[in-house]
N, CA, C and O of each residue as an XYZ file, in Angstrom:
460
protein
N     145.051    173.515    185.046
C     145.389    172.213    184.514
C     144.700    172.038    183.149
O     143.569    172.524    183.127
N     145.094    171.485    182.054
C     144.809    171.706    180.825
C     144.427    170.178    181.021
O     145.128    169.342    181.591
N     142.549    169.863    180.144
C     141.958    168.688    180.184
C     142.266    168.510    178.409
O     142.503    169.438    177.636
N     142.192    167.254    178.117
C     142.126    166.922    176.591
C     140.884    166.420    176.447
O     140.184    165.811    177.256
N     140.658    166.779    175.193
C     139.255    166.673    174.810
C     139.285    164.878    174.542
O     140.191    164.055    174.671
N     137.868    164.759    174.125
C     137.627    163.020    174.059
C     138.670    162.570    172.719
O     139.515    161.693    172.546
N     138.159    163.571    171.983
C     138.379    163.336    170.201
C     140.242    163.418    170.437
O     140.838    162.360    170.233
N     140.740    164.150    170.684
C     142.545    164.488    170.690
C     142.579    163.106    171.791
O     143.474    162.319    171.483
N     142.024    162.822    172.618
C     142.537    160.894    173.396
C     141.986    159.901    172.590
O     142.419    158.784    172.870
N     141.282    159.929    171.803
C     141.379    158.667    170.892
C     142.036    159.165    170.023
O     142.901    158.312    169.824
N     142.251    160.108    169.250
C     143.094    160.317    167.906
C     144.408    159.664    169.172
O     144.600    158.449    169.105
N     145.028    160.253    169.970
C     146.570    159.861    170.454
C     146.769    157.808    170.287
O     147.734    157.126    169.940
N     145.246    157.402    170.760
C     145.033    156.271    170.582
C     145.214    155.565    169.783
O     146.030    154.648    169.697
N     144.206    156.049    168.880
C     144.715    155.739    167.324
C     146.337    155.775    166.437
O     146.772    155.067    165.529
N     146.774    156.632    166.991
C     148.125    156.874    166.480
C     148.642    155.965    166.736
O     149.133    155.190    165.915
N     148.661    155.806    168.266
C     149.965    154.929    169.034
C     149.479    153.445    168.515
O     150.413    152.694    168.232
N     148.418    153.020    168.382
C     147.904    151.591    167.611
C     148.268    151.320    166.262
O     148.546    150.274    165.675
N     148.205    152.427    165.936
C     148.728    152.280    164.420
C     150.379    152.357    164.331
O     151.038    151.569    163.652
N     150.976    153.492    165.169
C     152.546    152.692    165.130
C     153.046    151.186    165.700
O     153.881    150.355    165.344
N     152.112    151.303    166.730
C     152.283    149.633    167.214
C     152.106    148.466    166.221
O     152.886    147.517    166.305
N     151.018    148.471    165.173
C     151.050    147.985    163.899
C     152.492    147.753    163.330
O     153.253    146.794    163.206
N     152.502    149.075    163.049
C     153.894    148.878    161.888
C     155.221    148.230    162.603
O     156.152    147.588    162.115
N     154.988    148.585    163.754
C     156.690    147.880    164.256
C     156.504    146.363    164.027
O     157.243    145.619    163.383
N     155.110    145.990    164.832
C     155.825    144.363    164.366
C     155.299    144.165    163.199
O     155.562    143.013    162.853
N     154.663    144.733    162.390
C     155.246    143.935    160.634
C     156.365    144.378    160.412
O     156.895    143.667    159.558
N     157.292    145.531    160.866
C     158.952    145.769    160.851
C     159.588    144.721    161.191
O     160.571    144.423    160.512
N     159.227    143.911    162.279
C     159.239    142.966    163.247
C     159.277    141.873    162.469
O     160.407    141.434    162.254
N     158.396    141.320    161.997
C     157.901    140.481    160.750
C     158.968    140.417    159.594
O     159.724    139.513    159.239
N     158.758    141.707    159.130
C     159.785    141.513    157.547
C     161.159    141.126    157.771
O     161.754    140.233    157.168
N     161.892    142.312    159.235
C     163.004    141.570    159.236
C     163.314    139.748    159.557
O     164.160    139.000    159.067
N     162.308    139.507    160.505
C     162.661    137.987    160.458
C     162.443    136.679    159.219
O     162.972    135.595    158.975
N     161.301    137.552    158.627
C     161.329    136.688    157.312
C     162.577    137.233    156.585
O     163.305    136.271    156.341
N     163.039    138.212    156.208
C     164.433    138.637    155.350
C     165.134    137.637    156.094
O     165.008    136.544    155.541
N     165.806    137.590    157.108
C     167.170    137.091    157.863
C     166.883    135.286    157.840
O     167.707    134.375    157.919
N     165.253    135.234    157.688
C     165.154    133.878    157.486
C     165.325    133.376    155.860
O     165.431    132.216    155.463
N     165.319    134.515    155.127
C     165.085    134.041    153.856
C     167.134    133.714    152.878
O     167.621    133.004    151.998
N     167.482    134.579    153.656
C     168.973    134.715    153.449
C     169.755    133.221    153.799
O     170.794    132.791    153.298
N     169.059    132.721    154.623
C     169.755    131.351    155.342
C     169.885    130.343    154.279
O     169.397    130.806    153.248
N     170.307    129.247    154.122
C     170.553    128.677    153.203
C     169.784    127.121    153.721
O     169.540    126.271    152.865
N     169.445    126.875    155.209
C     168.272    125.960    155.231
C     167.212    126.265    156.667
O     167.139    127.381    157.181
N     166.650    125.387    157.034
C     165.124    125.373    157.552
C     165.735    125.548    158.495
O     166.161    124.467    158.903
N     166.121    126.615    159.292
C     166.506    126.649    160.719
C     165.988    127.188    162.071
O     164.772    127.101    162.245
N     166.812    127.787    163.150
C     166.179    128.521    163.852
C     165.567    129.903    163.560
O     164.859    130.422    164.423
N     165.717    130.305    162.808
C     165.736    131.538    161.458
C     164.067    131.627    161.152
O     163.195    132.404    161.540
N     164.062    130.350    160.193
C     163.213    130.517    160.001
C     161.666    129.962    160.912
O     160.528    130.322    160.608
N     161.850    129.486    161.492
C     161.390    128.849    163.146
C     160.851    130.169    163.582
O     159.659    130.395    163.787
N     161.697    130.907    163.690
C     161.630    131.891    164.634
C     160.437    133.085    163.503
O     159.298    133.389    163.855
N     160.763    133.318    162.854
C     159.967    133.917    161.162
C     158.401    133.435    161.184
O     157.400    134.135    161.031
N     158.486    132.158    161.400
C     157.307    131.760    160.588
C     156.515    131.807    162.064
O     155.325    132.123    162.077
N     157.220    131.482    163.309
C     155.787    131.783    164.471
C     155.355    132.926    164.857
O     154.245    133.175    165.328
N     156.597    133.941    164.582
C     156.241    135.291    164.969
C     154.877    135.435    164.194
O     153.803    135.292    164.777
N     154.962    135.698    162.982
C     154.528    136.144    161.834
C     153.313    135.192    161.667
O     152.558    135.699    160.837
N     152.861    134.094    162.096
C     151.703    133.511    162.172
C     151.117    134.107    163.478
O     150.014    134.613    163.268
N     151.531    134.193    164.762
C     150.737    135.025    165.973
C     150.790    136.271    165.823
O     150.069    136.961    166.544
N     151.494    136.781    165.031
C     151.060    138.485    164.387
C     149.942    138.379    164.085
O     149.095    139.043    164.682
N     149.483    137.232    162.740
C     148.415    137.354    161.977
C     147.006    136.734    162.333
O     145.823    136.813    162.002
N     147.755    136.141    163.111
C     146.253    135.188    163.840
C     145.879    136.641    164.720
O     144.728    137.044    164.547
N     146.525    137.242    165.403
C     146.126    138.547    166.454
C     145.299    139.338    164.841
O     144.074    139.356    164.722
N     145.879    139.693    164.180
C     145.228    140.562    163.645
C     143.933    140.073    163.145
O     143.053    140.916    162.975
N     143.651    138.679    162.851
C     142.347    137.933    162.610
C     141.377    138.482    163.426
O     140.325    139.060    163.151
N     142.124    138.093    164.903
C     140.383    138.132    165.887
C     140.508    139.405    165.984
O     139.322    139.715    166.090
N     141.134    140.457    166.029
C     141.007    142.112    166.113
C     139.982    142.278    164.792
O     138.778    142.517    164.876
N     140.618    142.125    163.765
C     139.360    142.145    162.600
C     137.725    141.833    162.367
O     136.810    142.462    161.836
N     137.845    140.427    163.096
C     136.876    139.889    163.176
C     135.865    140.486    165.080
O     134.769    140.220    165.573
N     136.755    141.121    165.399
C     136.274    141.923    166.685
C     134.489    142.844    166.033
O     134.632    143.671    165.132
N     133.603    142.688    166.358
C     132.480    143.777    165.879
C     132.801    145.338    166.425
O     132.513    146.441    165.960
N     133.446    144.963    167.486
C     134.194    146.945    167.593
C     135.103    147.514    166.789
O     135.400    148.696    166.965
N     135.673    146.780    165.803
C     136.585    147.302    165.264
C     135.937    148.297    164.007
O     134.982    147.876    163.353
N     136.361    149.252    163.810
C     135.929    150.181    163.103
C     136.437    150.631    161.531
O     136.292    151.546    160.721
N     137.103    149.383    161.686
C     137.101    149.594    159.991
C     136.312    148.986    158.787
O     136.103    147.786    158.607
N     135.941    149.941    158.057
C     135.444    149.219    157.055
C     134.868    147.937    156.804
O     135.865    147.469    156.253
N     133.980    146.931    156.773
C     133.804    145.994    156.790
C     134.454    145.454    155.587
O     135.121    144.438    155.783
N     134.412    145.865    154.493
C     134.748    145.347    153.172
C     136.676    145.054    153.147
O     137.438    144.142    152.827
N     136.747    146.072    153.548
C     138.292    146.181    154.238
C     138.890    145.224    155.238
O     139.947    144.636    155.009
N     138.130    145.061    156.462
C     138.432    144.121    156.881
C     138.141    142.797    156.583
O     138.635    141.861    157.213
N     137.413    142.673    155.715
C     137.114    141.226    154.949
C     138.236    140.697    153.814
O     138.358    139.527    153.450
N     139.067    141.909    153.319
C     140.309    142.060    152.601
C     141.324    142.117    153.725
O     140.608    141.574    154.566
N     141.643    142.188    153.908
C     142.699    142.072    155.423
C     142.672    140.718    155.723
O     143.591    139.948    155.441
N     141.367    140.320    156.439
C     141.553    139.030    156.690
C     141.496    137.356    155.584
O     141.685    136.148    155.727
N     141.103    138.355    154.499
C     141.603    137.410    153.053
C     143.458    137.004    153.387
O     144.004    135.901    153.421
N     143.883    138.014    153.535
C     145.089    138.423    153.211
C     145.795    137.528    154.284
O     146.797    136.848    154.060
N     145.116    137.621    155.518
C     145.783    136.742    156.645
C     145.525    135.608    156.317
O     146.583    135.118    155.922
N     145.007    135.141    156.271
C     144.745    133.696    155.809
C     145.649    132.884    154.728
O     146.111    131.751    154.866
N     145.806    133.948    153.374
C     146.637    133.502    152.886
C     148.726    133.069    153.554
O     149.555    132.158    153.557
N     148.572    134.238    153.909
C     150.114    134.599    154.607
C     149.908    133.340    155.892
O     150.901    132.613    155.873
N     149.024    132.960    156.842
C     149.002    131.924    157.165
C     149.147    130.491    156.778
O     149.723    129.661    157.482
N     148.498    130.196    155.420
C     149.025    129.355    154.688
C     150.081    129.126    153.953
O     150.399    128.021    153.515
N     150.707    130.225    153.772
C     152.145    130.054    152.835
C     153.564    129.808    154.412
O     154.629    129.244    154.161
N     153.341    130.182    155.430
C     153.829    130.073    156.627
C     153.777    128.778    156.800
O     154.811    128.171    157.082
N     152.306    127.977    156.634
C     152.600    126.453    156.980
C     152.940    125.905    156.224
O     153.465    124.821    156.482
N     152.836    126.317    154.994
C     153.958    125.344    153.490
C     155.227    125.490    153.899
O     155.979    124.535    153.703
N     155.763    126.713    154.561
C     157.080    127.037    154.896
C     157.339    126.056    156.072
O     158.346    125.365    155.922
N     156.685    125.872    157.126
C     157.079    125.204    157.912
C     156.943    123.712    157.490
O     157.974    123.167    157.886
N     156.357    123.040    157.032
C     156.309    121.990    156.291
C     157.578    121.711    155.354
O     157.971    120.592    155.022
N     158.153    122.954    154.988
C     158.888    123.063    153.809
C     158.359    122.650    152.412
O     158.947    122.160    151.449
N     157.349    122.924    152.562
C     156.669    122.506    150.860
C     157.120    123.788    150.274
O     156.709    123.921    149.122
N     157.912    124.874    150.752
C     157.664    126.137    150.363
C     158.710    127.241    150.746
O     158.913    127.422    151.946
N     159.333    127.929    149.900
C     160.365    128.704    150.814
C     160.199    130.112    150.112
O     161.102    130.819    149.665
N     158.553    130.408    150.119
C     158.191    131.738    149.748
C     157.995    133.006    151.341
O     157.005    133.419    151.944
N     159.009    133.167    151.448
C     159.151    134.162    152.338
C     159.185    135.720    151.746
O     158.815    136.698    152.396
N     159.791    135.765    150.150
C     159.691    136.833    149.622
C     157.944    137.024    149.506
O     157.635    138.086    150.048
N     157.090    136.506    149.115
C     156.131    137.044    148.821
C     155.223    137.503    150.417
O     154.326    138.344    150.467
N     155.676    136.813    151.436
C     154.640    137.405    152.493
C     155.897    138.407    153.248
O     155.741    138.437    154.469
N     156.902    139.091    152.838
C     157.405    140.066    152.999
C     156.863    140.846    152.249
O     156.706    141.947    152.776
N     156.325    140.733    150.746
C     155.839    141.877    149.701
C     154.776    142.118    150.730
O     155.031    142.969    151.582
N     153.870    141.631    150.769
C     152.384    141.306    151.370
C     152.504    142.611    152.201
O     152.298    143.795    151.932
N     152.970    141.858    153.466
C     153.436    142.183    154.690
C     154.044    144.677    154.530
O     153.653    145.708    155.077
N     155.045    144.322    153.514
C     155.362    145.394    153.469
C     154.116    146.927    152.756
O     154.279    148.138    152.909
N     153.479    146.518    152.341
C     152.794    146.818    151.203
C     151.446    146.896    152.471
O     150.885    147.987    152.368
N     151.010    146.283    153.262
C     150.166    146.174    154.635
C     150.406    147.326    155.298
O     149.654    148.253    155.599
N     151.951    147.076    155.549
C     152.692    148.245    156.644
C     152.710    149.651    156.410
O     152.592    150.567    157.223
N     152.960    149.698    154.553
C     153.100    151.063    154.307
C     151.700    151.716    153.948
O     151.626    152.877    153.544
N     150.661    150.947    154.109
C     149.498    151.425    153.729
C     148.867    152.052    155.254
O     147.884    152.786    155.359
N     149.712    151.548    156.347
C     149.034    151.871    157.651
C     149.150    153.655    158.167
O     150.124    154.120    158.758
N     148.284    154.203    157.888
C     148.508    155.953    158.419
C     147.978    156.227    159.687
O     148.061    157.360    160.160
């Protein structure tokens, strides 16, 4: 029977966390796109702006987790970043705001940086 070492079960770990990442900011962009295409404040974007705020609030307390192993400086940039994209979400829901393109840039630019 073939055992895996410690290091090859967290690397598999790591992987599969990090694709889990990218799908829902995939997850994310498409609903902000399909919300951004609409022509008013609907279920669209309803649906956009809560996903995409409990995406980011999750990624807050993961950040702010002391096990988490990234970078501190990094995760202090990350969670800059959430914060903002949280606030442009509640201008959106407010409608003070119908910047969905920029927390798709954000968002995409997050995703493709994830290896």
């Amino acid at each position: 029977m073939y055992q895996f070492s410690y290091v090859e079960i967290m690397e598999d770990g790591v992987a599969t966390s990090r694709d889990r990442e990218r799908q829902v900011l995939d997850r994310s962009v498409a609903l902000l796109e399909t919300a951004k295409r609409c022509e008013t404040y609907g279920k669209e974007a309803i649906e956009a702006v809560y996903f995409t705020r409990r995406l980011w609030i999750r990624f807050i307390e993961d950040l702010g987790d002391p096990e988490n192993q990234l970078d501190g400086e990094l995760r202090a940039n990350l969670i800059s970043i959430a914060i903002w994209i949280l606030g442009e979400t509640e201008r959106i829901r407010k409608r003070e705001s119908d910047n969905f393109q920029g927390i798709i840039d954000i968002t995409t630019i997050i995703r493709d940086g994830i290896k």
